[in-house]
C-alpha positions in Angstrom: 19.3 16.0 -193.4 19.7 14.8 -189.7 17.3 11.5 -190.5 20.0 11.0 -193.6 23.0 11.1 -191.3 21.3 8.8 -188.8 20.5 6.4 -191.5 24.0 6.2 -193.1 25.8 6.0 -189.4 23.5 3.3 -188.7 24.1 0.9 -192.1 27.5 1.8 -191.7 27.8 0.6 -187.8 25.8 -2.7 -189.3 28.3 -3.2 -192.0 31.0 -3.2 -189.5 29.6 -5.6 -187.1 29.0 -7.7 -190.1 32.5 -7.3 -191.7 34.5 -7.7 -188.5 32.5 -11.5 -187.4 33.0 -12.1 -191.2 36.7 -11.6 -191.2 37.4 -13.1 -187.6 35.5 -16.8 -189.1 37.4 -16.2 -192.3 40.6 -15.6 -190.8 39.8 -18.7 -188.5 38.7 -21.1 -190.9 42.0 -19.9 -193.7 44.7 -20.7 -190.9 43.1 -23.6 -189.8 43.1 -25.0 -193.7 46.3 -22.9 -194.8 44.3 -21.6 -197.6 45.7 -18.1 -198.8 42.5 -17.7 -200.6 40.4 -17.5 -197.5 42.5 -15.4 -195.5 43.0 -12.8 -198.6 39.0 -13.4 -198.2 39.1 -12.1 -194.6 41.6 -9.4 -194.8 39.3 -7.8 -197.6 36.1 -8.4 -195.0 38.4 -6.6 -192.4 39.0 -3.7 -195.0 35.6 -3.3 -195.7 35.1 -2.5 -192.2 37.7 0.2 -192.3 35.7 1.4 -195.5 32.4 1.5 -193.2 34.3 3.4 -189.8 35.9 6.1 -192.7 32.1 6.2 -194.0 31.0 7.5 -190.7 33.7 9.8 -190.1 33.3 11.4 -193.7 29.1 11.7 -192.9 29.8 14.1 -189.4 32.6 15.8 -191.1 30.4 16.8 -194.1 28.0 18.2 -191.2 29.9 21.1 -189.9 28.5 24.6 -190.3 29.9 27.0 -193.2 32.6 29.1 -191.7 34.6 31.6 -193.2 37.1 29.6 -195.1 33.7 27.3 -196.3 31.0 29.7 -196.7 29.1 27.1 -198.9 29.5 24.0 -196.2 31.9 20.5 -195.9 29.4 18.5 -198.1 31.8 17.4 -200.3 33.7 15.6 -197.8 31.5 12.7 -198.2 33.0 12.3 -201.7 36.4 12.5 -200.1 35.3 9.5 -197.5 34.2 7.4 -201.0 38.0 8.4 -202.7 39.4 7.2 -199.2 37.1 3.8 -199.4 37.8 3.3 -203.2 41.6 3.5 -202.0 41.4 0.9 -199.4 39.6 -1.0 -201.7 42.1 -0.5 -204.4 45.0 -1.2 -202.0 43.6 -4.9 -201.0 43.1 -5.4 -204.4 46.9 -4.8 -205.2 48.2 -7.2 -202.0 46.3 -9.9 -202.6 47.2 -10.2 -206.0 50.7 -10.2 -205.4 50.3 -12.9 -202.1 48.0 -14.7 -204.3 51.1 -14.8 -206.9 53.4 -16.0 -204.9 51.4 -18.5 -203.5 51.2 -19.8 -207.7 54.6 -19.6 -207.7 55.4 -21.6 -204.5 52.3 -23.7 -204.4 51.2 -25.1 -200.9 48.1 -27.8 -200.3 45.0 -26.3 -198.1 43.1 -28.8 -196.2 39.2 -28.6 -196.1 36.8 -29.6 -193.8 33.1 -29.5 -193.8 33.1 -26.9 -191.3 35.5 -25.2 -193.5 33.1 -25.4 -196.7 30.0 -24.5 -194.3 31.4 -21.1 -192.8 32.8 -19.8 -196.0 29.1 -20.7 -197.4 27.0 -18.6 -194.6 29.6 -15.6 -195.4 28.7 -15.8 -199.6 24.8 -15.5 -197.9 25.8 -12.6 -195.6 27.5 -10.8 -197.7 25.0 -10.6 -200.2 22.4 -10.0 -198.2 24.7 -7.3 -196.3 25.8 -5.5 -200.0 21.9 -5.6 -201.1 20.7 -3.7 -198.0 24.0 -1.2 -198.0 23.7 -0.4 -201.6 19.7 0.3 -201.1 20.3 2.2 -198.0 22.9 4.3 -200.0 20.4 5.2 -202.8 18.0 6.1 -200.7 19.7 8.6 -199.3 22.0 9.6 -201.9 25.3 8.5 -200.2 28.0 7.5 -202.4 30.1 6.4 -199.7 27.2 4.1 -199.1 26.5 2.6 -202.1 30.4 2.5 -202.8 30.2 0.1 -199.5 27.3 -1.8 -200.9 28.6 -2.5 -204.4 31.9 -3.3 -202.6 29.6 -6.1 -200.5 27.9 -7.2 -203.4 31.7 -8.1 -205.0 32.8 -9.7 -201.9 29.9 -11.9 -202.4 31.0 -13.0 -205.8 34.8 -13.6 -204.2 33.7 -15.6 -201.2 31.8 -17.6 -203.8 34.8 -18.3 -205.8 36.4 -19.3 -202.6 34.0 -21.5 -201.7 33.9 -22.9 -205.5 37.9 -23.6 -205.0 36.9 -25.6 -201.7 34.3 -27.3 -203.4 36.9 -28.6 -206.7 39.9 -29.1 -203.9 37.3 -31.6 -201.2 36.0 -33.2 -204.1 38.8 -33.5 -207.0 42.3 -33.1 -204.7 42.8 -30.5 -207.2 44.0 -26.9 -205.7 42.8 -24.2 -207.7 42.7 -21.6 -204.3 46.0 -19.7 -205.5 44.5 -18.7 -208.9 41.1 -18.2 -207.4 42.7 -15.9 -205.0 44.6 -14.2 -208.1 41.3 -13.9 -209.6 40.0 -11.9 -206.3 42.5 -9.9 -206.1 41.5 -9.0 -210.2 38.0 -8.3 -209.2 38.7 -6.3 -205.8 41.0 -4.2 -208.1 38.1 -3.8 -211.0 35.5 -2.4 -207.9 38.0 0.1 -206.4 39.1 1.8 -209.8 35.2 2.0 -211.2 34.7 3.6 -206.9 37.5 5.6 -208.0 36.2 7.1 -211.2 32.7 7.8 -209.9 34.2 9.6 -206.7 36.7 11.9 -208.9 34.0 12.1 -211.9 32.0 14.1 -208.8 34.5 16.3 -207.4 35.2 17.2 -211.1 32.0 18.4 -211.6 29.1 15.4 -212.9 26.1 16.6 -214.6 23.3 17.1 -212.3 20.5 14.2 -212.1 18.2 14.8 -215.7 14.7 14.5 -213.7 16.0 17.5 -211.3 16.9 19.7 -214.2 13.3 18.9 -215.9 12.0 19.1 -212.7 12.9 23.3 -212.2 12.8 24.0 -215.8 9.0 22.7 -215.4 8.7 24.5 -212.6 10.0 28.3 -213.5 8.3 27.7 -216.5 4.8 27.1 -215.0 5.6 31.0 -213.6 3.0 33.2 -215.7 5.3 35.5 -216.7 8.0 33.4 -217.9 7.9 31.8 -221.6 11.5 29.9 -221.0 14.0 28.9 -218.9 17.6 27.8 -220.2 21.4 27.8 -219.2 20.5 26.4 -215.8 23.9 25.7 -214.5 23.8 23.6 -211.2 26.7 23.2 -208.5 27.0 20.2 -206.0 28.5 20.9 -202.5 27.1 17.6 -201.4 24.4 15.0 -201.9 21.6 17.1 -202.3 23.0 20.1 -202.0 22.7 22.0 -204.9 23.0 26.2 -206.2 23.0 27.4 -209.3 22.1 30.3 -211.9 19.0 30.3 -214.3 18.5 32.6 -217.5 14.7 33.0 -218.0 12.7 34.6 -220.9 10.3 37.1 -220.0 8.5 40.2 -221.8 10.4 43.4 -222.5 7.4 45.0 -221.2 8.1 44.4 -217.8 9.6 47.1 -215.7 12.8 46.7 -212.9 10.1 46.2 -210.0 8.3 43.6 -212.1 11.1 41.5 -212.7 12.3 41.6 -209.4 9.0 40.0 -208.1 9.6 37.2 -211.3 12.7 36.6 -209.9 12.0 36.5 -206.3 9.1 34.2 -206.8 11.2 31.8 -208.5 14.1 31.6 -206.4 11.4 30.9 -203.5 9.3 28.1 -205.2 12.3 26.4 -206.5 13.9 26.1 -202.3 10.8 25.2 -200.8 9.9 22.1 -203.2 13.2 21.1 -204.4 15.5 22.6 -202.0 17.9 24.0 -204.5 19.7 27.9 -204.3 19.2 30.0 -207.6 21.6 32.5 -206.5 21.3 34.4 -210.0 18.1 34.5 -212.2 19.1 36.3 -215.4 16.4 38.2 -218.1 16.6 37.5 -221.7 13.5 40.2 -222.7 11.6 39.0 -225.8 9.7 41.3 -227.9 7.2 40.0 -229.6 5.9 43.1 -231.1 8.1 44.6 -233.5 7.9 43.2 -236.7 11.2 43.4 -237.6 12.8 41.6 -234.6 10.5 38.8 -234.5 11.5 38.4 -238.4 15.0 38.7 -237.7 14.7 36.1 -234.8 12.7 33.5 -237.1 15.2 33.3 -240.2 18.1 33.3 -237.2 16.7 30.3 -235.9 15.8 28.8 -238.9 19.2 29.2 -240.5 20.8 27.4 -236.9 18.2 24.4 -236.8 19.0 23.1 -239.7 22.3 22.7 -238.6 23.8 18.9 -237.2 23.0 18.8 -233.6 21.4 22.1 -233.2 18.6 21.4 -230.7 17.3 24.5 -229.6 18.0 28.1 -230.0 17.1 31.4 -227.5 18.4 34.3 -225.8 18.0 36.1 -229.4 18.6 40.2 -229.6 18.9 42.1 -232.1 20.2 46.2 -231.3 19.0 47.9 -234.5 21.0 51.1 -233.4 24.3 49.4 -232.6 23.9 47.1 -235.7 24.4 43.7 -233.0 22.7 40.5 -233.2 22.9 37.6 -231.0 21.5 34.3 -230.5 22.2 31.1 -228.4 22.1 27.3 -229.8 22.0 24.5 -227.7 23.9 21.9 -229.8 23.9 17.8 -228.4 27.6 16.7 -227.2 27.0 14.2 -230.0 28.4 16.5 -232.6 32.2 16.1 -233.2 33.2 19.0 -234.8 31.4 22.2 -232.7 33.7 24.3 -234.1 32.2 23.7 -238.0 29.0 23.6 -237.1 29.3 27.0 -235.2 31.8 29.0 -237.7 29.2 27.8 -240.6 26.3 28.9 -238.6 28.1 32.4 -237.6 28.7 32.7 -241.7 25.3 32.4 -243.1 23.6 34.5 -240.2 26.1 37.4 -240.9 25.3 36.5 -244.7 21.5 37.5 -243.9 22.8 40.4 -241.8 25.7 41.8 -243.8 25.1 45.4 -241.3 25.0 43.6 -238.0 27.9 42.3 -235.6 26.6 38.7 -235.7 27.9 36.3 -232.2 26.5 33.2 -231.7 26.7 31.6 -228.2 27.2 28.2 -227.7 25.3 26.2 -225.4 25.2 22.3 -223.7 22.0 21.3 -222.4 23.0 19.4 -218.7 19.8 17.4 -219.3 20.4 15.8 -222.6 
């Protein structure tokens, strides 16, 4: 975790540097030519270096130790630093499109020169070289914030091109095209900050977790001798990489209290030391295998919900044949539109083949489909 810190603090002090010569050339080269479509350029440069410095701020802040108010840490204050990034973003988007309108309405003549056209060139090169590296350096180590910078470089890249485009068509046509390029900026620096925006809040709303972890401790509870299924694994993010969650496995009914504690303790332990995720819960779904007349009544159970739409799996089946109750889980695929039907037809031809038993059928989402 410390090497991950280091690494964002680091790209982040590198996209600064890079921002702030970016925006001082581009603020020097748009005054000396009057074009509003190279300064908008800089200010947006000099935003992205506010975007880096909240970065870093966000990163230690995310750091501190649980306390009593935050038992489970401040990891989610990096998501908080990319909502605060997305907003600056966001907010240059809006200015410039309104200077950039004005400027359409009141129209004014820039005036090139090659040095002009050369500096706004190197910057198109810099920034996507810079936006390339950020957004890699992000992935790496999971930072949104990051790779919110880096995507944010990458678009810059494509508006200091059109810049450079409108210098190009103005040098070599007398033709001024620099106010509706700059409207056109200001379109695409508003595009990046809401899609920043709707990653960030999709997040802190609760995203599914990454498919290859999920497989990845499924596989591995599984692999556990005496478990024959693991399901409802439900995962919460405080954090990039910071994960705990609850697990429901399937084990023998034959196994006694001290058994299944050892079950349970064993996987809690394997799953933290390779993947570095906190089952705080594992609960037991005990399958009996031996009584003729529950493994009958799970089979036409299952049958009868499989050959529903969307059904893709069914467990956690028990049947108390002196309390006359039945129950059974079905995973169903959040392609189906009507859940409901699918579940209240399901409930009526189980309870059809069980006219005696209390029939509930549970529904369940599987986070990895």
């Amino acid at each position: 975790m410390e090497e991950r810190d280091k690494v964002i603090v680091r790209t982040s002090f590198i996209g600064i540097a890079a921002n702030v010569l970016l925006a001082a050339f581009k603020a020097f080269v748009g005054l000396l030519s009057g074009s509003i479509a190279v300064i908008l350029d800089a200010i947006n440069n000099l935003s992205d270096a506010v975007s880096s410095l909240v970065t870093i701020i966000g990163t230690k802040l995310s750091r501190k130790q649980p306390d009593r108010k935050h038992p489970l840490g401040y990891g989610r204050i990096e998501y908080l630093s990319a909502m605060i990034v997305a907003a600056i973003v966001l907010y240059a988007g809006v200015t410039s499109c309104g200077e950039s309108i004005k400027k359409i309405i009141h129209p004014e003549s820039a005036d090139y020169s090659l040095f002009s056209i050369i500096i706004i060139g190197a910057a198109v090169l810099v920034k996507l070289l810079l936006g390339l590296y950020v957004m890699k350096k992000g992935k790496e180590v999971k930072s949104a914030s990051l790779v919110a910078s880096g995507t944010d470089a990458l678009t810059d890249a494509i508006v200091s091109l059109s810049v450079l485009v409108s210098a190009l068509v103005y040098v070599l046509f007398s033709i001024s095209i620099e106010a509706y390029i700059g409207l056109l900026i200001s379109l695409i620096i508003i595009k990046a900050g809401c899609q920043m925006l709707a990653e960030t809040i999709s997040e802190l709303i609760g995203k599914r977790a990454d498919c290859d972890l999920v497989l990845a401790i499924k596989k591995m509870i599984v692999e556990d001798e005496d478990v024959s299924g693991a399901y409802d694994l439900i995962l919460h993010n405080y954090g990039p990489d910071s994960y705990t969650g609850s697990v429901h496995i399937e084990i023998s009914d034959k196994l006694g209290a001290l058994d299944i504690e050892r079950v349970t303790r064993r996987i809690q332990a394997k799953v933290y030391n390779e993947l570095g995720v906190i089952l705080e819960a594992v609960s037991i779904y005990a399958v009996n295998n031996v009584d003729e007349e529950i493994v009958k009544a799970r089979n036409i159970a299952s049958k009868i919900a499989l050959a529903h739409e969307g059904i893709k799996q069914t467990h956690g089946f028990y049947l108390d044949t002196v309390n006359k109750v039945l129950t059974i889980d079905c995973v169903i695929s959040f392609d189906v539109k009507d859940m409901d039907a699918v579940f209240s037809e399901i409930h009526k031809e189980i309870s059809a083949e069980f006219p005696d038993y209390l029939v509930k059928v549970n529904r369940d989402y599987d986070i990895s489909d």
